[in-house]
N, C-alpha and C positions, 0 to 999 in steps of 0.2 A: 538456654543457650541456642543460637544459633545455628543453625547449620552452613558448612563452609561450600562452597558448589565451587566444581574443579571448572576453569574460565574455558580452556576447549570443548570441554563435553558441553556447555551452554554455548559457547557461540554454536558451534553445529548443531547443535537445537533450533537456536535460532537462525540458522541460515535455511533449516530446513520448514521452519515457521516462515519464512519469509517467500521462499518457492510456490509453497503451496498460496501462498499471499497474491504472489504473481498469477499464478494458473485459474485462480478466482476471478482477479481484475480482467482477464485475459479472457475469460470462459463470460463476462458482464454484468459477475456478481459481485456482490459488497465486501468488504476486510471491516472484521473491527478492528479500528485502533488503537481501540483504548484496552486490548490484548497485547496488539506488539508492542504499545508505550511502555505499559507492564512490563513486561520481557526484556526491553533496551534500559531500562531505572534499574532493575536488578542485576542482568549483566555488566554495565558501568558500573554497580558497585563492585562487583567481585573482579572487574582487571583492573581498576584503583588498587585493591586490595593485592595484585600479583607481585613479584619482585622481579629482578632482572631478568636471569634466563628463561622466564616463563612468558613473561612480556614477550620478549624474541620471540618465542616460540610460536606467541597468538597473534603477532600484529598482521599474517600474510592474511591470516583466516579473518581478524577484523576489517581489514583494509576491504577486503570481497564482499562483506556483510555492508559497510559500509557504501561503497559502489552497489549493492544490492537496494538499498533504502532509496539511494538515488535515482535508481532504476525506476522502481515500484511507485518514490511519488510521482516521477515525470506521468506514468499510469496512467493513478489515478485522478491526474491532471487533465490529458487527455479523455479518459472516461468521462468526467465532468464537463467539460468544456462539448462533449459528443452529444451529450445526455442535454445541456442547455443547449446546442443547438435543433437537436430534433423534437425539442419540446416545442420553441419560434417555431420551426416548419411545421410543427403538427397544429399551435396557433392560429397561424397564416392560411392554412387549407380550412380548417373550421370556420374563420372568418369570411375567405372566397368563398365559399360553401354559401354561408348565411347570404350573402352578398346578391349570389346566384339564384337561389331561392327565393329571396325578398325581390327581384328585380326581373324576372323570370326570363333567365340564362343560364342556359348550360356550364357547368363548370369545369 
């Protein structure tokens, strides 16, 4: 048997998995996400599984979680996009380097 997990005590779980998610990206460290994948497969099962008034009850706290993921990819979007550009500059200076070097000029 299963266990039944109450849908707000997990979304605020994971909203609070997903903070700390941010403060990682933010600090220019890694998130696994094959953790919060985990976590959002199990939560959508259990508010599939809610009935009305409870639905009510989670959709403000989803909607935030939701706006939160959004958040976090634009992130680690940016992160990426940061990360392959200073890897080009750090490229470009080892090659003027070599450049400089082999041609005997200051660089």
């Amino acid at each position: 048997m299963s266990r039944r997990l109450d849908p707000m005590t997990e979304l605020q779980v994971f909203a609070e998995a997903l903070e700390a998610s941010h403060k990682i990206v933010r600090a220019g460290g890694m998130v696994d996400l094959g953790g919060l994948e985990a976590q959002v497969e199990e939560l959508c099962r259990e508010v599939v599984k809610t009935e009305g008034p409870v639905r009510l009850q989670i959709l403000p706290m989803l909607e935030r979680v939701i706006r939160s993921l959004g958040v976090l990819e634009e992130e680690l979007r940016l992160c990426t996009a940061g990360a392959e550009h200073a890897e080009k500059a750090e490229k470009l200076m080892r090659a003027q380097s070599a450049y400089a070097a082999t041609h005997g000029k200051a660089g």
